[in-house]
C-alpha positions in Angstrom: 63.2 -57.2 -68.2 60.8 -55.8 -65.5 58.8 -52.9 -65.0 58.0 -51.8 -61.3 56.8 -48.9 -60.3 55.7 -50.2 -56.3 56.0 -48.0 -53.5 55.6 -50.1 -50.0 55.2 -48.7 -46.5 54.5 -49.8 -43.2 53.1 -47.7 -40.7 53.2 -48.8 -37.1 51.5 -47.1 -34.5 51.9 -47.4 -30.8 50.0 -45.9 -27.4 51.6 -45.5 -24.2 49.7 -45.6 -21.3 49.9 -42.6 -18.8 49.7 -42.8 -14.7 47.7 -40.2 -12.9 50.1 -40.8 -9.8 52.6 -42.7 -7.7 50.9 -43.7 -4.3 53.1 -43.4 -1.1 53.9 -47.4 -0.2 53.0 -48.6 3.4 55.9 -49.1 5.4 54.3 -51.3 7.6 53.3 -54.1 4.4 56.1 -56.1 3.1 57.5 -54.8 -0.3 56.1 -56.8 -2.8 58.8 -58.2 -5.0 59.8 -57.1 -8.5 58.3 -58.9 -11.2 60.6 -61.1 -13.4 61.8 -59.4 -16.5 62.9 -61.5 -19.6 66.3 -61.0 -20.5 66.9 -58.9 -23.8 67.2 -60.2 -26.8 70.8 -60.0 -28.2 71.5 -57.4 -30.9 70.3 -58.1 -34.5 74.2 -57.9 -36.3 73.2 -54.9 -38.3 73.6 -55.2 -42.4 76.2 -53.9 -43.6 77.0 -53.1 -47.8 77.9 -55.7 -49.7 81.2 -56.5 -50.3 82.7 -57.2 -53.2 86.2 -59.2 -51.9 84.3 -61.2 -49.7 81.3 -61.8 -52.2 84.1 -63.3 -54.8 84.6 -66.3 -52.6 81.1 -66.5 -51.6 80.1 -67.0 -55.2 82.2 -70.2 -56.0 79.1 -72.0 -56.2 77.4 -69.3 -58.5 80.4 -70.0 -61.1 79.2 -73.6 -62.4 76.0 -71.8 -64.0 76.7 -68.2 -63.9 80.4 -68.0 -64.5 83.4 -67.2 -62.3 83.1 -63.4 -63.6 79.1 -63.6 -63.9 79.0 -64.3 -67.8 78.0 -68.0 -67.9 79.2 -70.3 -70.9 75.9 -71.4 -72.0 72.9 -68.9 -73.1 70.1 -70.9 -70.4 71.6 -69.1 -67.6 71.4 -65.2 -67.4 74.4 -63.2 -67.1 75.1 -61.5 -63.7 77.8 -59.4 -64.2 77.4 -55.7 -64.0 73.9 -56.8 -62.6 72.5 -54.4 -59.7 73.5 -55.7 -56.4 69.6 -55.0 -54.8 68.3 -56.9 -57.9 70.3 -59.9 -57.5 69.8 -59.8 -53.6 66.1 -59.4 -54.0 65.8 -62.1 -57.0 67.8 -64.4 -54.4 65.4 -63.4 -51.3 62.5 -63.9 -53.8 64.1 -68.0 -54.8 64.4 -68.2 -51.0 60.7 -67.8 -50.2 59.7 -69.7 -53.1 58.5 -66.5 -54.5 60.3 -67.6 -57.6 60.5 -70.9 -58.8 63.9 -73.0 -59.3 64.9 -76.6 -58.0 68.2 -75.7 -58.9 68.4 -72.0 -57.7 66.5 -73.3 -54.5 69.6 -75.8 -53.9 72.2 -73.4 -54.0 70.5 -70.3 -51.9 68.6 -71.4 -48.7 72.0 -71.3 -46.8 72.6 -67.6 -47.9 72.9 -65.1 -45.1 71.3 -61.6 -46.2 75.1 -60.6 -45.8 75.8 -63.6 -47.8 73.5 -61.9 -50.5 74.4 -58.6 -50.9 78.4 -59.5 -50.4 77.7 -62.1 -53.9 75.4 -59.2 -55.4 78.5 -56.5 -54.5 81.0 -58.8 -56.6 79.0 -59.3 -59.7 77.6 -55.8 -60.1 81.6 -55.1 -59.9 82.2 -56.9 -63.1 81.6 -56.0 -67.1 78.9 -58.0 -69.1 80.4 -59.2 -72.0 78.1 -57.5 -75.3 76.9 -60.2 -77.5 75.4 -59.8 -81.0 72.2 -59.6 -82.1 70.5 -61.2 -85.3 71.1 -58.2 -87.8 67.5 -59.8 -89.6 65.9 -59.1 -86.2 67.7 -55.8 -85.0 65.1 -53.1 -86.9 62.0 -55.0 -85.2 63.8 -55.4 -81.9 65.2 -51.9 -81.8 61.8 -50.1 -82.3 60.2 -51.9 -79.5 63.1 -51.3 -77.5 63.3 -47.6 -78.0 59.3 -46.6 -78.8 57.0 -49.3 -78.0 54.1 -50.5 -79.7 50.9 -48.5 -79.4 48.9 -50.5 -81.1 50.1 -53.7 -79.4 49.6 -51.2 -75.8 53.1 -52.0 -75.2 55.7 -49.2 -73.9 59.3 -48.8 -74.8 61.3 -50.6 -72.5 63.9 -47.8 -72.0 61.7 -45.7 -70.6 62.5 -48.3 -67.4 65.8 -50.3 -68.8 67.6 -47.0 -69.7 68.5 -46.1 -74.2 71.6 -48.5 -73.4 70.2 -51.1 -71.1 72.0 -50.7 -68.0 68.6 -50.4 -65.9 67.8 -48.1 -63.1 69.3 -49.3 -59.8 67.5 -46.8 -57.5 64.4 -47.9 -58.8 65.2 -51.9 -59.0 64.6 -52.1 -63.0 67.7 -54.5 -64.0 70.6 -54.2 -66.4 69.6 -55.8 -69.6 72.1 -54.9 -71.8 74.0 -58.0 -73.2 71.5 -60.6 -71.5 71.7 -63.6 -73.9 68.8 -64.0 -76.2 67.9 -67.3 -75.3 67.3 -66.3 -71.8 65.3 -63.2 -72.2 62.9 -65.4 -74.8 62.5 -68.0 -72.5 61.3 -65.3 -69.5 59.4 -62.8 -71.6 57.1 -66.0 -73.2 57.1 -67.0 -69.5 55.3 -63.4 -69.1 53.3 -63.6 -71.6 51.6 -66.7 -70.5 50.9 -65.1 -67.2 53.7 -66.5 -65.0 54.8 -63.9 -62.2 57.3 -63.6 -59.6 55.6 -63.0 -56.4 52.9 -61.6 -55.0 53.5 -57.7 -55.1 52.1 -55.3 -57.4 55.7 -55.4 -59.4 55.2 -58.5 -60.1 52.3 -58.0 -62.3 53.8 -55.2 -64.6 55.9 -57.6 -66.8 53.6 -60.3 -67.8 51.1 -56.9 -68.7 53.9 -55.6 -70.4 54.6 -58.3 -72.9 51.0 -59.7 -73.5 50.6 -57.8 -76.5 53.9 -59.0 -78.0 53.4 -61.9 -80.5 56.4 -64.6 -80.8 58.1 -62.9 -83.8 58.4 -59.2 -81.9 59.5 -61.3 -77.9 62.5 -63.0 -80.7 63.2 -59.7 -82.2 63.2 -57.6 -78.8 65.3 -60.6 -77.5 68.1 -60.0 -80.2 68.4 -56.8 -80.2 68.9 -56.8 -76.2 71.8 -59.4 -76.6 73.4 -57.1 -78.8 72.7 -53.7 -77.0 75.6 -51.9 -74.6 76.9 -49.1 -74.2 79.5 -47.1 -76.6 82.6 -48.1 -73.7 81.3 -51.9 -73.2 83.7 -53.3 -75.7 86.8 -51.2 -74.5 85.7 -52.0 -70.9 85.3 -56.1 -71.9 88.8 -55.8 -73.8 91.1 -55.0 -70.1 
């Protein structure tokens, strides 16, 4: 889960130098000979969407963790599928310059293309997270944070960013939550909460600000009641 609310630009400005005049050569002086010009760099190959058919073969190496379909077997790994396709490309871009921390993930990505990326991102945002359930002990606790926050804690609702059913905002690169395993989004919101950050940018401080107020009892309560949120079609979309 991540807040951002970062706007980045980059201005460049450039000055042109203007002649008051051409002067008329001397035909009598030799001509003095052109100066050597560098040839032109070739064409960047411009980025194109992801794509989803070539993505699926891209991603055979994703499916060991992650699963051939983006829900992984085991709760360590997060679940990809349905995930944004900018999220996962920048999470990727972010393990590639060490941003973000993973031997493992570091192993598997520095060989990525960006068309590489955003064709693997293409194919998993293509496919349905599978809902899990969450700890009906847990849900009341989790589902009030979720959905109003906790003043007194100074932490907001996360739907305000994740969306009521937890599919995220795409356009403004907050991820699909819905159906994360709980295991996972414990491990990365104590991770937070101790102060650990991915990246530099102002983004990346949001989250661990986010959670500091949340004690251990509310990050495994929150954590529940994600794994078991989706939305009212998730289980008839997960059953074709």
């Amino acid at each position: 889960m991540s807040f951002s609310h970062v706007i980045a630009f980059a201005v460049f400005v450039g000055a042109a130098l203007g002649s008051p005049g051409l002067q008329a050569a001397d035909p009598v002086a030799p001509a003095a000979a052109a100066p050597a010009t560098a040839a032109p760099d070739a064409p960047a190959v411009p980025l194109k969407p992801g794509d989803a058919t070539a993505g699926q073969a891209k991603s055979a190496t994703c499916a060991a963790c992650h699963g051939m379909d983006g829900n992984p077997a085991s709760s360590q790994y997060p679940k990809l599928a349905g995930q944004h396709e900018d999220y996962i490309t920048r999470q990727v871009e972010m393990f590639k310059s060490h941003k973000r921390d993973s031997a493992v993930m570091m192993g598997f990505v520095m060989s990525l293309s960006a068309q590489d990326v955003h064709d693997i991102g293409a194919y998993f945002a293509s496919k349905v997270s599978l809902p899990g359930v969450a700890d009906a002990k847990l849900v009341q606790r989790g589902e009030a944070i979720y959905r109003g926050g906790d003043r007194n804690a100074n932490v907001p609702a996360c739907m305000a960013c994740h969306s009521p059913d937890g599919r995220g905002n795409p356009g403004a690169g907050y991820p699909q939550l819905a159906g994360q395993y709980a295991d996972y989004v414990t491990l990365k919101l104590k991770e937070w909460h101790d102060g650990k950050t991915w990246g530099d940018e102002d983004r990346a401080k949001i989250m661990p600000a986010v959670v500091k107020g949340l004690s251990e009892g509310d990050i495994a309560a929150l954590a529940s009641y994600i794994e078991g949120l989706h939305a009212a079609d998730a289980n008839s979309t997960a059953a074709k």
